[in-house]
ChimeraX commands (.cxc) that place a marker at each C-alpha (Angstrom):
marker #1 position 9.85,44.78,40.12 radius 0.5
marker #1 position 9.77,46.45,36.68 radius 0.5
marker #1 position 13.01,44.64,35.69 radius 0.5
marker #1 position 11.66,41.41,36.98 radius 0.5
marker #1 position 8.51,41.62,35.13 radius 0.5
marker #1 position 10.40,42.36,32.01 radius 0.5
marker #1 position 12.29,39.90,32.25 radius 0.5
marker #1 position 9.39,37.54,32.82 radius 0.5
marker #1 position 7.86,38.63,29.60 radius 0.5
marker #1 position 11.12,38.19,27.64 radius 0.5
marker #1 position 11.46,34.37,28.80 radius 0.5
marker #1 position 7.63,33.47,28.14 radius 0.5
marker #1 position 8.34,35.44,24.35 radius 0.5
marker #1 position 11.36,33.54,23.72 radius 0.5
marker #1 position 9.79,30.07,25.33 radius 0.5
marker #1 position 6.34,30.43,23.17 radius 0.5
marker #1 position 8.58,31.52,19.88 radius 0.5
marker #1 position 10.91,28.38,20.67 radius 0.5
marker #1 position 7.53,26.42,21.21 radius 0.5
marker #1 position 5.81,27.81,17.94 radius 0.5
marker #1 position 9.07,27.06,16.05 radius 0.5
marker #1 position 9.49,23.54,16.83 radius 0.5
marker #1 position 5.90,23.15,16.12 radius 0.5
marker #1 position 6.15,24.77,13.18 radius 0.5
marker #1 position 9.47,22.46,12.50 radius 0.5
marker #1 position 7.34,19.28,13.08 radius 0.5
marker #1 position 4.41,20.18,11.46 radius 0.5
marker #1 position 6.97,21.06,8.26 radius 0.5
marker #1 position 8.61,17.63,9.01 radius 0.5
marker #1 position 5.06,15.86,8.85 radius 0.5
marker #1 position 3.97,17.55,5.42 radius 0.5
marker #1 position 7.71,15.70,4.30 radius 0.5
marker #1 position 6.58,12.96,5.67 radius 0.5
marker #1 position 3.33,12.92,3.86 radius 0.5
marker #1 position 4.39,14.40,0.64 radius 0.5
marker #1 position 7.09,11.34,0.06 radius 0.5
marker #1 position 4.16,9.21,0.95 radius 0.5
marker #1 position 1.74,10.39,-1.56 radius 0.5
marker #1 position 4.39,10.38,-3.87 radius 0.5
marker #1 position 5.70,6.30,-3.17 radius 0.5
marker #1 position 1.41,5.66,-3.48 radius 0.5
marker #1 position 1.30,7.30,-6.99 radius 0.5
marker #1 position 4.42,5.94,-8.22 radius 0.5
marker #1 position 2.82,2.41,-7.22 radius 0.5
marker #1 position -0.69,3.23,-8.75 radius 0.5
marker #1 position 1.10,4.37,-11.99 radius 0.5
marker #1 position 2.99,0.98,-12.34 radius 0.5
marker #1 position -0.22,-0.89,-11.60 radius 0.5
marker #1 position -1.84,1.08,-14.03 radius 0.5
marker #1 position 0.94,0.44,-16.71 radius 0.5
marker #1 position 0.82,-3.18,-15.65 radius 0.5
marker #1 position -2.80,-3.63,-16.12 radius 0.5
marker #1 position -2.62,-2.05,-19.24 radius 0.5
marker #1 position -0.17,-4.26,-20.69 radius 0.5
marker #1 position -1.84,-6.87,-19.69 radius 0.5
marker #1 position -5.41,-6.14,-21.23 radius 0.5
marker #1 position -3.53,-5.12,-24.58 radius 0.5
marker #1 position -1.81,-8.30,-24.47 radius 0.5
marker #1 position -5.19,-10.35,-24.01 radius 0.5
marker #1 position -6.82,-8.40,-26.45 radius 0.5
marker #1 position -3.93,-9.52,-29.03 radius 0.5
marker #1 position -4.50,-12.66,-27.99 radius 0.5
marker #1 position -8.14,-13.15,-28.26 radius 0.5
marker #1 position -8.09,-11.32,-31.90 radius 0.5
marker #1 position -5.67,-13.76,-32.41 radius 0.5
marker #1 position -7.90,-16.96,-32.17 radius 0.5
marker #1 position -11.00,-15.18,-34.06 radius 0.5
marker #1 position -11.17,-15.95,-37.74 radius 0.5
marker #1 position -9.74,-13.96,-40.49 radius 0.5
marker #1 position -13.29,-12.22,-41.00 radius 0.5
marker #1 position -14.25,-11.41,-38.12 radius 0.5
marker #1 position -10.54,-10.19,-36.86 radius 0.5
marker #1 position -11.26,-7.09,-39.30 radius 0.5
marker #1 position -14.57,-6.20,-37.35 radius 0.5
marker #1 position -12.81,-6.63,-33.94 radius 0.5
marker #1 position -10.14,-4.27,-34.97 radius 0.5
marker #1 position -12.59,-1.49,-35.88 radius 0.5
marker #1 position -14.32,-2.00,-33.19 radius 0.5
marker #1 position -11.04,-1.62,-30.80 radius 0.5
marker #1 position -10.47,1.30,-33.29 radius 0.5
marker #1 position -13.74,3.15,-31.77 radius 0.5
marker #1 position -13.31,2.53,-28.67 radius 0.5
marker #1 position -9.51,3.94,-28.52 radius 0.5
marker #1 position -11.26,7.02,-30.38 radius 0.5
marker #1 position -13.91,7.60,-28.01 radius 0.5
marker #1 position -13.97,5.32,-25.22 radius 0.5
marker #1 position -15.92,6.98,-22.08 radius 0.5
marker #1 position -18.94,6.16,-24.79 radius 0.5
marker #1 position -17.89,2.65,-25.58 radius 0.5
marker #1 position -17.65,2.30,-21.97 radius 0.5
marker #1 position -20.87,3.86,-21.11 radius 0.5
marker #1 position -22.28,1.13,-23.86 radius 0.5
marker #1 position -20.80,-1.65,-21.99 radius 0.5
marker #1 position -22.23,-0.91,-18.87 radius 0.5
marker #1 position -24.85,-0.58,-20.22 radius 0.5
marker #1 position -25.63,-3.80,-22.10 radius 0.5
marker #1 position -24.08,-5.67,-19.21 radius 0.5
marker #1 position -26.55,-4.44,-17.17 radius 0.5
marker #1 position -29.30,-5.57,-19.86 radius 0.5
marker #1 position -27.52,-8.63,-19.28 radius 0.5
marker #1 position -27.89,-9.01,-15.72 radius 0.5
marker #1 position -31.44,-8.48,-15.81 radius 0.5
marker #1 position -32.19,-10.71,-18.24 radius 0.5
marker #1 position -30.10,-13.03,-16.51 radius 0.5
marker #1 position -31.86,-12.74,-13.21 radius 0.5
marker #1 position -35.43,-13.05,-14.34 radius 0.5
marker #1 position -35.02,-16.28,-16.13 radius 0.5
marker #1 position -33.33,-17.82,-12.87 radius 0.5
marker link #1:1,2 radius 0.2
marker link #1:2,3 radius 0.2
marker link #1:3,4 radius 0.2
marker link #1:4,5 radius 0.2
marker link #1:5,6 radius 0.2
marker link #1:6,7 radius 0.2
marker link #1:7,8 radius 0.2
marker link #1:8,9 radius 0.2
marker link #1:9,10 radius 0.2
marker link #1:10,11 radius 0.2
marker link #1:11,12 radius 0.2
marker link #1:12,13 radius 0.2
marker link #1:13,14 radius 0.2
marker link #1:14,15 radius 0.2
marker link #1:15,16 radius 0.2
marker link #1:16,17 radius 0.2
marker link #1:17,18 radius 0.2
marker link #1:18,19 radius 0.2
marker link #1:19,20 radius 0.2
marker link #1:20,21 radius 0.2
marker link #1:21,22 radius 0.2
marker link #1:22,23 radius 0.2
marker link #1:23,24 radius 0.2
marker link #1:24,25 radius 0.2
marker link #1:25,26 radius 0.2
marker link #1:26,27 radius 0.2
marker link #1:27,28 radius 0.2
marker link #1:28,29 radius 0.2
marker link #1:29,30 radius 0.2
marker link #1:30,31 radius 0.2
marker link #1:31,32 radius 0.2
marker link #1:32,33 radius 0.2
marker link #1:33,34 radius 0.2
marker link #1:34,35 radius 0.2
marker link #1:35,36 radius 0.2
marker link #1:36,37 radius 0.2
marker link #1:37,38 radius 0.2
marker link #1:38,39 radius 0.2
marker link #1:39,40 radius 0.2
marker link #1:40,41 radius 0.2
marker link #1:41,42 radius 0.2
marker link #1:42,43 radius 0.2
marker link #1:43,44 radius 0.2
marker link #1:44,45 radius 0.2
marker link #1:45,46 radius 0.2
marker link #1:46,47 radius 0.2
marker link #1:47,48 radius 0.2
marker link #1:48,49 radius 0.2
marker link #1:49,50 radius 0.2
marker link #1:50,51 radius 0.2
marker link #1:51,52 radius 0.2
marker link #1:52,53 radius 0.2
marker link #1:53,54 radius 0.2
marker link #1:54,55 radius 0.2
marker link #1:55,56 radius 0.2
marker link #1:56,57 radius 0.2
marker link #1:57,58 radius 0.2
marker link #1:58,59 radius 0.2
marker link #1:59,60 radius 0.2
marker link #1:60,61 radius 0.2
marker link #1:61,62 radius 0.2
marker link #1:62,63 radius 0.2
marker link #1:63,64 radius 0.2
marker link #1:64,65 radius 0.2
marker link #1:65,66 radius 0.2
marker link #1:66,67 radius 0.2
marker link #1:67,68 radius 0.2
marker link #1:68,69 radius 0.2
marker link #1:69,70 radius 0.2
marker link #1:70,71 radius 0.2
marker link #1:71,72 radius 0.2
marker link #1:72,73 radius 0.2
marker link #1:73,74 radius 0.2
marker link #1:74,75 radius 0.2
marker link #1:75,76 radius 0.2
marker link #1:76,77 radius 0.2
marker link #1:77,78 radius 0.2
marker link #1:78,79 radius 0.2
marker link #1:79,80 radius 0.2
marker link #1:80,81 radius 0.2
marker link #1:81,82 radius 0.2
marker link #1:82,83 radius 0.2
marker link #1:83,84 radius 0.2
marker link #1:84,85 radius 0.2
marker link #1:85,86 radius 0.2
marker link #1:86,87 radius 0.2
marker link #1:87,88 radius 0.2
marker link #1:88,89 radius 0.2
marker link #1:89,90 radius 0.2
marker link #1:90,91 radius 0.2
marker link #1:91,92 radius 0.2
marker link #1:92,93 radius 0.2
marker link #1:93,94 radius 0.2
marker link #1:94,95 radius 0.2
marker link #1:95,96 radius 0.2
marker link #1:96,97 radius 0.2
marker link #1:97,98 radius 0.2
marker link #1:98,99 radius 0.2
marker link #1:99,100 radius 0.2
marker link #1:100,101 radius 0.2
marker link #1:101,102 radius 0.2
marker link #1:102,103 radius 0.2
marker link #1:103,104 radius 0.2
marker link #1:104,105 radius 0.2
marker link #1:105,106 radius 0.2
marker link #1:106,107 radius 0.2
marker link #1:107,108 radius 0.2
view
């Protein structure tokens, strides 16, 4: 009975290591999975990004294009300030469009 036990607990040891192995084969096969699918997302976000910036520095050119000669020297210090510190020239956006919005609202 002792050999029969034994050999019991050597096939439900090598069955739950065979179990925990493919699940730890999955699992490892998931995380892949997952990884290359972050990776594809980022990729995308990062040409978006690049694509979006292109496309507001294009704009930009164009609009400084179109403003007269004096005022295209104010508009490039300007962009110059904001490319030097722009979370504040953001923050001041925000901020004045918000002005702007409540401005807006009480005269309608």
């Amino acid at each position: 009975m002792s050999t029969t036990t034994n050999n019991l607990t050597a096939d439900l040891t090598t069955g739950v290591k065979d179990t925990a192995r493919d699940a730890k084969e999955a699992a490892q096969a998931k995380i892949q999975d997952i990884k290359q699918h972050l990776h594809s997302g980022t990729e995308a976000w990062q040409d978006k990004a690049d694509e979006t910036t292109q496309q507001a520095k294009d704009l930009t050119d164009q609009a400084v294009a179109r403003l007269p000669p004096p005022l295209v020297g104010r508009a490039n210090q300007l962009m110059a300030a904001v490319r030097r510190r722009p979370v504040p020239a953001v923050a001041v956006l925000l901020g004045a469009l918000l002005v702007l919005r409540r401005l807006l609202r009480r005269t309608s």
